[in-house]
N, C-alpha and C positions, 0 to 999 in steps of 0.2 A: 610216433604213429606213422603208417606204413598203410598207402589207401591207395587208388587209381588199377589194380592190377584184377586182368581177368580169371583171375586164378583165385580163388576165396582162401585159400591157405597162404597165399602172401600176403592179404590185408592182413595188418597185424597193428595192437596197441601193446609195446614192451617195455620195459623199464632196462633201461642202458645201467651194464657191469661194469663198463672198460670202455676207455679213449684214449686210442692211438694216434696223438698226434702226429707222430711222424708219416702216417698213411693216411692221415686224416678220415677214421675211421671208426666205429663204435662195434662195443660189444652188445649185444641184447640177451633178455632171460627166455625168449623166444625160438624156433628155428622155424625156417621158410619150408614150404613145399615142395619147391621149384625152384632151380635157379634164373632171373629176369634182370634186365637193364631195363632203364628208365621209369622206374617207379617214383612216384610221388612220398613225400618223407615231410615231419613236422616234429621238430624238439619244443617241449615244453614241461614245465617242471608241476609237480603239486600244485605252486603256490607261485602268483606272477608278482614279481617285483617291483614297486612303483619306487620314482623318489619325484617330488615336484620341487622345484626350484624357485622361488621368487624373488627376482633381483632388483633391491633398491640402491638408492645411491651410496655408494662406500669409498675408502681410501683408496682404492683400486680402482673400480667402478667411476668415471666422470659423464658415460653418455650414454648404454643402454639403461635405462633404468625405469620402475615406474613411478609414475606423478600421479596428483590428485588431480581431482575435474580445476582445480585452480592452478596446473601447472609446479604445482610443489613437489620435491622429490620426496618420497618414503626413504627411510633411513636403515640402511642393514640390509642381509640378506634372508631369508627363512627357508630352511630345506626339511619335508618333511617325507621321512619314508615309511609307506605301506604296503602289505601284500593283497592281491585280490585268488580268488580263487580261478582257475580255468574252466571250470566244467560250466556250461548252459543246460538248466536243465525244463523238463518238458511236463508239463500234465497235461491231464486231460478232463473233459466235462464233456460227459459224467463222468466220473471213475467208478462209481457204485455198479451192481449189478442192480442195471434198473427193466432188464428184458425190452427192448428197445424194438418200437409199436412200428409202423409204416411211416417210411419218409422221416423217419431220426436224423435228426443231424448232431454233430460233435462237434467239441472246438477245443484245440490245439493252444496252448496255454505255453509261453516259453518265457526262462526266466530274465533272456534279455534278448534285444532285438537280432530279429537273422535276417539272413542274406536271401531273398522271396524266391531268389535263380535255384537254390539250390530243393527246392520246396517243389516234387515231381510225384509221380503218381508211381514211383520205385521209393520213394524217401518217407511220404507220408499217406499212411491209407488204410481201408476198412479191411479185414480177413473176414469171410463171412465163410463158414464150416469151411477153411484153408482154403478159400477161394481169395484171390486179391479182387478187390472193385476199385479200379479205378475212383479217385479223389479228385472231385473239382475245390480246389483252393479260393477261396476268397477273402483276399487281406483288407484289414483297415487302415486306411491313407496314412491315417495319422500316429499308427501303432503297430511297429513290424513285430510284436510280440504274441499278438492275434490272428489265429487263424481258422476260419470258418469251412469245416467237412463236409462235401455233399457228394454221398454215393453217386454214383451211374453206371451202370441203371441201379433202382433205386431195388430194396427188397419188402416183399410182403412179411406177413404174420404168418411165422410157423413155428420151430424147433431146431435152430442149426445155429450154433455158437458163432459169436459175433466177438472181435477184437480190434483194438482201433493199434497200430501200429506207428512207431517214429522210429527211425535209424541214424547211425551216426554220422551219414553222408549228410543231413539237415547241419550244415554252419551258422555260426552266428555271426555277428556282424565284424567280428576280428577273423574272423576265418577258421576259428575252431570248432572241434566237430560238437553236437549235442549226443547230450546222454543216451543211449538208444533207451526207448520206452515201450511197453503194449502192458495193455491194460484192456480184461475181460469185462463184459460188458452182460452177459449173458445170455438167453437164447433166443434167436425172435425168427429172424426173414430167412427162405430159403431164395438163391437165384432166380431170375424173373424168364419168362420162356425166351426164347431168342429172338424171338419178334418183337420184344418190347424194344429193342434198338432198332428196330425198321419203321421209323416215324410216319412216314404215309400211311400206317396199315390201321388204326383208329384215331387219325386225325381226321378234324373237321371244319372247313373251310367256309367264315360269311363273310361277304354274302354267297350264298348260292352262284353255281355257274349257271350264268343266263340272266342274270340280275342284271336290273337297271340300280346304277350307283350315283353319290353326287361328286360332283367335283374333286372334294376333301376328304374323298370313303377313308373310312376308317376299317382295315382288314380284319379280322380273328379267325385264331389256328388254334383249337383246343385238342389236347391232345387227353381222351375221357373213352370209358368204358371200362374194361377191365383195368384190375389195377397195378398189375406187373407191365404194364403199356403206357402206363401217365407219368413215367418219368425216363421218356427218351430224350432228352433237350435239355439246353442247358442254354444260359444269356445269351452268347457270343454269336448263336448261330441263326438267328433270322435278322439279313440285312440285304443290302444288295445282292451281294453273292448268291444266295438261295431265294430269296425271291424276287423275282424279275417281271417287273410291271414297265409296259408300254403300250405306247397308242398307235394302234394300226391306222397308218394317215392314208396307203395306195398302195397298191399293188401291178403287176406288169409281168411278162413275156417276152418284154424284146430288149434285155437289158443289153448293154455292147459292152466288151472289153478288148485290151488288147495284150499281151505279152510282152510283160516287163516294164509294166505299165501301172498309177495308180487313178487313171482317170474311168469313171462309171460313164455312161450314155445312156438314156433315152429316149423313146420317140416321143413322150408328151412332156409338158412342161411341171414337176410334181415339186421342185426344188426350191427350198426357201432360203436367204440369208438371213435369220434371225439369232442366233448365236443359240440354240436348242440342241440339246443334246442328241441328236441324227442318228441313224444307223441302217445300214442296206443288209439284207437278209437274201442270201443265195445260195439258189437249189439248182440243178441240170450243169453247171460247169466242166467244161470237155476233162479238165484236170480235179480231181475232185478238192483237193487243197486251196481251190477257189471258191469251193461253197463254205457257208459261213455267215456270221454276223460280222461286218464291218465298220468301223466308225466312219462318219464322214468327219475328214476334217480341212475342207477348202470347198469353198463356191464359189464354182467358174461362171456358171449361167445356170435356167429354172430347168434345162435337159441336161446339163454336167456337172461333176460333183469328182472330187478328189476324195481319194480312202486313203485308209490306213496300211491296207495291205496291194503289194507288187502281185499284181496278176503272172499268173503261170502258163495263162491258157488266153488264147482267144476266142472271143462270142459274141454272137448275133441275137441268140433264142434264149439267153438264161432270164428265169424264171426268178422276181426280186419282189421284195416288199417293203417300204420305206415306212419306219418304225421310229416312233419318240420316247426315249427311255427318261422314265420317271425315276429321281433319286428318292428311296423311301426314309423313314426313322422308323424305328421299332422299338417296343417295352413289354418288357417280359415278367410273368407274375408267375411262379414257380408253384404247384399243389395247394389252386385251388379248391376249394369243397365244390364236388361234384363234376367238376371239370378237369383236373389234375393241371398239367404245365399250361398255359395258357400266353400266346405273343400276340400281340397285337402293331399292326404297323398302317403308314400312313404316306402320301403322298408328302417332301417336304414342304411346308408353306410360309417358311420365313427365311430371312436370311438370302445369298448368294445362291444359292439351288433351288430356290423356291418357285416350285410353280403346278398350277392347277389342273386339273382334269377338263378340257374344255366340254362345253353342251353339246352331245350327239356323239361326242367321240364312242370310238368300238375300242374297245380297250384288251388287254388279254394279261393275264397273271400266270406266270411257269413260276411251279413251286416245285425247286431242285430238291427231292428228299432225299435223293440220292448221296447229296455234299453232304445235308443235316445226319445221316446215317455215319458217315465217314470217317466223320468226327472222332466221334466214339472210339473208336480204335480199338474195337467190342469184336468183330463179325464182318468175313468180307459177304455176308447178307446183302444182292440186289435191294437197291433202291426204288422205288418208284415216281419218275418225275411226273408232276398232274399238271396239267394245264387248261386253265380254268377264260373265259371269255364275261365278257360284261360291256353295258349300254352307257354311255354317261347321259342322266338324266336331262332334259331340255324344256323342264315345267318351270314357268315366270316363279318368283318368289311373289309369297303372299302375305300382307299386314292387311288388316284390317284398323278402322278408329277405333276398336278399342283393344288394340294393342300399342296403341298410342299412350303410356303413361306416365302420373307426373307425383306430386308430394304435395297432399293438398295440407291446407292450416289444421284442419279439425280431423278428417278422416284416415291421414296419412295416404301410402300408395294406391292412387286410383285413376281412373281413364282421366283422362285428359279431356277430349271431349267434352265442352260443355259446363267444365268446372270453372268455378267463381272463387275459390279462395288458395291457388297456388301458391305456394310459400317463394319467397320471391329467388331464393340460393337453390330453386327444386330442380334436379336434371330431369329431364324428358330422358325416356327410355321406349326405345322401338323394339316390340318384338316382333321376328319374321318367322315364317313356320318353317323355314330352313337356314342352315349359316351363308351369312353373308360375305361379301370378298370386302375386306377392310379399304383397299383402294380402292374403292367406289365410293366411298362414303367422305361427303366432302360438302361444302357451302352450296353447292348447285345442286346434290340432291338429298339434302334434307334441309331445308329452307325454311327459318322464324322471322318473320316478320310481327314490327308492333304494329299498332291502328295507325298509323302514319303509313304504314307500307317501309319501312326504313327496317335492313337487315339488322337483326340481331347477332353480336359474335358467340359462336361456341366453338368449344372444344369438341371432338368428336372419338369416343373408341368403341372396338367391334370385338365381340367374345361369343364367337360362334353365332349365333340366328339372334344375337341381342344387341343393337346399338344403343351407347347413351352418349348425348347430346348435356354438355355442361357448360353452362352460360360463363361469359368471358369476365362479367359484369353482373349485378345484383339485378332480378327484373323488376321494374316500377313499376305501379298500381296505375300511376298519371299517365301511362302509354297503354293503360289496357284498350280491349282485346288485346291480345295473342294470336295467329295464324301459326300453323305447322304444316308444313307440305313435304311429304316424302313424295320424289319426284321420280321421274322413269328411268333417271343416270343410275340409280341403286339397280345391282347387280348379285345374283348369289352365287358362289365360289366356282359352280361350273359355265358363270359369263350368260346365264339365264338373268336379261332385266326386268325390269319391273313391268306389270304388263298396263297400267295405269296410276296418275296419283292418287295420294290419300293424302285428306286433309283433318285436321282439328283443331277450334279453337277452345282457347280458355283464357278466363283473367286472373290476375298478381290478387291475395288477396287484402283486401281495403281497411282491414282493421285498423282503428288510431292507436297507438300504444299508449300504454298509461302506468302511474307509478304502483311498485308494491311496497315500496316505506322506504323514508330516508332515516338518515343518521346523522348526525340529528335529527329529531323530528321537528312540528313547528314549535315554538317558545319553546325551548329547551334551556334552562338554566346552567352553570358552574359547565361546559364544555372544556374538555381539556386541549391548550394549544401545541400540544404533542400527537395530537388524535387526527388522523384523517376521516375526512367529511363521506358519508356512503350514500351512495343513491342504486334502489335496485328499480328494474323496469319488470315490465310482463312479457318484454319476448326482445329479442337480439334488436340492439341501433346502430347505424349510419354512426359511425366513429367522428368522423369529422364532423356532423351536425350537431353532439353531442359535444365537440369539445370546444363548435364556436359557440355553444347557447347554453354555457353551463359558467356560471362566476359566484364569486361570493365578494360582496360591499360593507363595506362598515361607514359611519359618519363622518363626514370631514369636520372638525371645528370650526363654527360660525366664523371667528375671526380671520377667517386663511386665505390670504391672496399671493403666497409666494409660487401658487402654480406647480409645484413640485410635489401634489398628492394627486391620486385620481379617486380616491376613497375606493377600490379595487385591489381584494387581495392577490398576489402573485405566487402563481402556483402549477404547480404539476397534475393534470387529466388524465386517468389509466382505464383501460376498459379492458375486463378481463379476456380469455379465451370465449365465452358463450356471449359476449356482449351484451349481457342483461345486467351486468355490477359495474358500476361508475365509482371509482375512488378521486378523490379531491385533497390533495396534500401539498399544504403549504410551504413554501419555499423557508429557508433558516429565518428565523427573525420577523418570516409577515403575520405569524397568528402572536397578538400582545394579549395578556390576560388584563381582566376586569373591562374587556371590552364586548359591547354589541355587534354581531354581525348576521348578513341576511345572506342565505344560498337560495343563490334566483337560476331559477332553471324556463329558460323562453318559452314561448310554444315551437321554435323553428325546430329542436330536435326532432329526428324521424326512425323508424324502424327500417327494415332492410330495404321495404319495398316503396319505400319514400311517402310514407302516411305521417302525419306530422303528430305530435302530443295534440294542439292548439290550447285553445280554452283561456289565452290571454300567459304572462308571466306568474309561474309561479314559486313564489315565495317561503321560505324556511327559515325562521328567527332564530337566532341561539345566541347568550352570551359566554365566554369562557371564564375560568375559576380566577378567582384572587388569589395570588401568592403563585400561581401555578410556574413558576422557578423561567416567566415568561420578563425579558428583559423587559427594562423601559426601551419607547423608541422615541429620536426628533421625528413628529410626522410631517410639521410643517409649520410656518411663519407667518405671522403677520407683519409685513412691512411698510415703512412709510412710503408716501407717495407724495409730501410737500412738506412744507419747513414748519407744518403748524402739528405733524406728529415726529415728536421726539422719542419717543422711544422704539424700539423693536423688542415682539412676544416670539416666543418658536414653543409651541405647544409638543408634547408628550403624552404617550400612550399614557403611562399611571404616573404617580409622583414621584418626583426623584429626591432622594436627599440633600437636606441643606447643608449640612457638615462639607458635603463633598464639594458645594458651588461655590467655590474656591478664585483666588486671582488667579487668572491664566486660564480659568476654564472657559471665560468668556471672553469674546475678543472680537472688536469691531473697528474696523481700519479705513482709511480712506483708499479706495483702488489708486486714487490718480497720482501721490507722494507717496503710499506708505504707509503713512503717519495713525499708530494709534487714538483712539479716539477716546478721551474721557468720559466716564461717565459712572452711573451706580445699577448695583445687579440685585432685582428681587424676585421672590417668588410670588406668583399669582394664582388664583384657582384651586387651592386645596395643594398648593406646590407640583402643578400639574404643568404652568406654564413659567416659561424665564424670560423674566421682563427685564432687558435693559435701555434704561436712560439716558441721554446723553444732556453732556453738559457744556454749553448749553442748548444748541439744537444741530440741527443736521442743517449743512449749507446748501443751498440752493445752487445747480450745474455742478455738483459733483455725484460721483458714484461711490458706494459703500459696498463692505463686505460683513458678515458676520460671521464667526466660525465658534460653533459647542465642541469640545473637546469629549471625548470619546472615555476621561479620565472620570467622568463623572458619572455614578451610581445611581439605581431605581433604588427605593427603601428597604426591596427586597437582597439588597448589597451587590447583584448583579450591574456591569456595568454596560451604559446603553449599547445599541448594537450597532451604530458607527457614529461617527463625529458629523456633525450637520453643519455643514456651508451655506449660505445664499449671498446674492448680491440684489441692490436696491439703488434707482436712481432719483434725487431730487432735481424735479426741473426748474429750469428759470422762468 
């Protein structure tokens, strides 16, 4: 292949006869036009040769090699060879004759990714009756195989054959050329008048000139009427550069320069150091290369000011105007209904550039259409630059009480004002009748106070004319009232404050919450002790209230003084996302079957806004099932406490086998020697309790141990769920 040359008879794709190496030189089935030096040349065959290589560890091979994620080497090496083909090829959408209406756009379909440099308005584009239209390309980030067609200027509905065009100068991402492609589309738009690339000439500009704006105006440029005129424009071109917004801060006559110089003078004092984007504007300069827009960039004093540019000329009388240049953002919505391209832009208002239209400023908008025209590379058609004036508004923002609003219990979104039942998680939301400057908005001017007077913390954010105020903290019903004071510090984005406060109060509301069923419910028979315990409520609780006044108790055995039970199950408290469902699940081993137990829920638990259940403890009976595969447990001892009780009981959830209460399973020692202690071991209680006797009593100043062996089985063959120790002292 044979491409770069201005001569169309030496681009050439040939197929090589002959190579001479010795001249290092080929034959082709081609011949040139012309004879050229320095042409651009690329060999490649049908079919591209691959071989991959994958080198593991071999008898040759000891250190490049590859390993597994555990550092193992792979064994051998694997070489596999395949050919791919050269060609990238291109469709298009649509490909049909589908007579293509106003504003069609196409898309450029390739069959592997290209090179986006090589993608020009020569490479890729619409033929419209052998006319080229310029193509605006728009790639997807993510997919260089995609590319999105949009005329300019755009064509109406007529009869003139329409073709979409791709050439082989499009590369792909190796650097080879694409198939050249066109594909008929069939007959629609004729060319648009030549004025349709002269975008001042049915653009429309709000606000009006002469308008009073606010701070954060927001521009619109529709470009509507006829429709060979609604597609002059394209993204790229309303920013800065073509539209130029600034604030006319002063004006003056006696500006001073001097020659060869970058220092300004004047006779009043107009100069500020605030690091604002500055700029002096000069007309009458004895040299005219003086007059101009200048940046300021050094302050000497509030009459001296260093520029950007070396004066040529010296002056007494020049004519200046100190100007605040506003960096804009712009977003662009291309053929809309009724309005055709449409840009909209804006003063910036976030970020390192960010800043606002002050109250009162005279402001002034030059719309270059001239650049916007340029672009195009359509028509060297005059542009028209319009330059347009405006007031910045200086009216207080306005809220009233009832735009004061909050999240009541029953009625949802409603004024604040006056309301009795707030949901205690409700934000407060201010609306103002215009946007607000977000740095204004802060604990000193919009201010909660409870009925104590004692501030409340919020959160605070601002989205345009709407602040919401989001409590830091859950509000309580026990601190009602509420106070709301929007204060005079709130400001709306052109530094207009508030012209008075506004207040509103309202209270948390006071409902007591109450249950909608538990799980068990009361006397509930055979409960499984694999099942966690459920409790729902009628509206969201205080988590922590809920998880100190929530337990479940079962009996302690009359006989028990070893102190080592509290008759309190131990267990795990969960409280969903909505905080209305309480799960209650027992730890391994603490729910034992064939036993009694009560879920006692206090009155202390509370809802959000600290309303309590009350009504006294209540109570939910339930036993669990027999056999339910629930181990036996030691839950506790009865031990002696004098030389006239000899024996020791240690009671158990259900009965344990007797087969299993074996020597060694019981075992009671003296702490002070060591020394096991004799005795006899029985069952008591339906074999619920293990009594051992001693023989023949327990001595008086010494202390005992007892230890249950963990080796021994409930009936149900399970064995219990730990070995149970105590100690016990006889006194003298």
């Amino acid at each position: 292949m044979i491409y770069g040359s201005a001569t169309e008879g030496n681009n050439l794709i040939a197929t090589i006869t002959a190579v001479n190496t010795g001249t290092n030189s080929y034959t082709i089935d081609k011949t040139f036009s012309s004879a050229q030096n320095g042409l651009k040349w690329k060999v490649f065959s049908n079919n591209d040769h691959h071989v991959l290589k994958i080198k593991g560890r071999s008898r040759v091979n000891h250190t490049d090699y590859i390993k597994d994620i555990n550092g193992n080497p792979v064994p051998g090496v694997l070489i596999q060879k395949f050919t791919t083909s050269p060609e990238t090829y291109v469709k298009f959408n649509p490909e049909a004759l589908i007579n293509p209406g106003e504003g069609q756009r196409a898309m450029a379909l390739f069959s592997r990714p290209i090179i986006y440099q090589s993608v020009t308005e020569d490479t890729l584009y619409y033929m419209v009756e052998g006319l080229k239209y310029y193509t605006l390309p728009t790639f997807y980030s993510h997919d260089l195989t995609v590319v999105l067609m949009t005329t300019v200027p755009s064509y109406k509905d007529g009869k003139l054959d329409i073709h979409l065009v791709a050439t082989s100068s499009i590369l792909d991402y190796r650097g080879n050329p694409v198939v050249e492609r066109t594909t008929y589309l069939g007959q629609s738009g004729g060319a648009p008048a030549t004025n349709a690339i002269t975008p001042s000439d049915p653009a429309v500009v709000t606000p009006a000139n002469g308008s009073t704006i606010f701070g954060n105006q927001r521009f619109r440029m529709a470009w509507q009427g006829v429709d060979d005129k609604r597609y002059s424009m394209n993204a790229g071109l309303v920013n800065d550069g073509t539209v130029d917004l600034v604030q006319i801060i002063t004006t003056g006559n006696d500006g001073t320069t001097t020659s060869g110089s970058k220092t300004f003078t004047v006779s009043a004092t107009p100069f500020m150091n605030d690091g604002s984007n500055y700029f002096i504007e000069m007309t009458g300069a004895a040299n005219p290369a003086d007059n101009g827009r200048w940046k300021i960039t050094g302050f000497i004093d509030s009459s001296n000011v260093e520029l950007e540019h070396v004066f040529a000329s010296g002056n007494t009388t020049v004519s200046w105007t100190l100007v605040k240049k506003y960096s804009t953002h712009s977003v662009y919505y291309p053929n809309l209904p009724a309005n055709g391209d449409v840009a909209e832009f804006e003063p910036v208002t976030s970020g390192r550039d960010a800043q606002l239209m002050p109250a009162g400023a005279n402001m002034r908008l030059k719309v270059y259409f001239s650049l916007i025209a340029n672009l195009y590379n359509f028509s060297t058609l005059p542009g028209v630059d319009i330059t347009y004036s405006y007031t910045v508004e200086s009216t207080p923002p306005v809220i009233s009480t009832s735009g004061i609003k909050a999240v009541s219990e029953t009625l949802g979104f409603v004024e604040a004002d006056g309301a009795t039942d707030i949901k205690a998680d409700s934000k407060i939301t201010l609306i103002f009748n215009e946007d607000i400057d977000s740095k204004s908005v802060h604990s000193d001017s919009v201010k909660i106070l409870d009925k104590d007077g004692t501030a409340v913390d919020f959160n605070y954010t601002t989205n345009g004319n709407v602040v919401t105020a989001t409590p830091v903290n859950y509000l309580q019903s026990g601190l009602n009232p509420y106070q709301i004071t929007v204060t005079t510090f709130i400001k709306d984005v052109a530094g207009n404050n508030l012209a008075a406060d506004v207040s509103a109060e309202f209270s948390v509301e006071t409902t007591p919450p109450d249950f909608v069923a538990t799980n068990p419910a009361d006397v509930t028979p055979a409960w499984s002790v694999s099942k966690p315990l459920e409790i729902y409520f009628t509206e969201p609780m205080n988590t922590a209230s809920v998880k100190a006044g929530t337990y479940v108790t079962y009996d302690i055995p009359a006989g028990c003084n070893s102190g080592d039970i509290t008759g309190i199950v131990e267990g795990c408290i969960a409280i969903d996302r909505t905080k209305t469902f309480v799960t209650f699940t027992p730890y391994s081993g603490q729910f034992m079957d064939e036993t009694d137990y009560v879920l006692v829920v206090k009155a202390t638990p509370s809802d959000l806004a600290g309303n309590i259940l009350g009504g006294g403890d209540h109570e939910f009976s339930f036993d669990t099932k027999a056999g339910d595969n629930g181990p036996a447990n030691a839950m506790c001892g009865n031990l002696p406490s004098s030389e006239a009780q000899t024996y020791v009981d240690v009671y158990f959830s259900e009965p344990v086998d007797p087969i299993s209460v074996i020597l060694g399973t019981v075992t009671v020692y003296d702490v002070n020697n060591g020394e096991e202690i004799a005795g006899t071991i029985s069952l008591q209680a339906g074999d619920t309790v293990i009594r051992f006797t001693a023989d023949p009593y327990f001595a008086a100043g010494h202390t005992y141990g007892i230890i249950i062996s963990d080796q021994i089985l409930g009936t149900d063959g399970l064995p219990i769920v730990e070995y149970y120790r105590a100690f016990f002292n006889i006194p003298l």
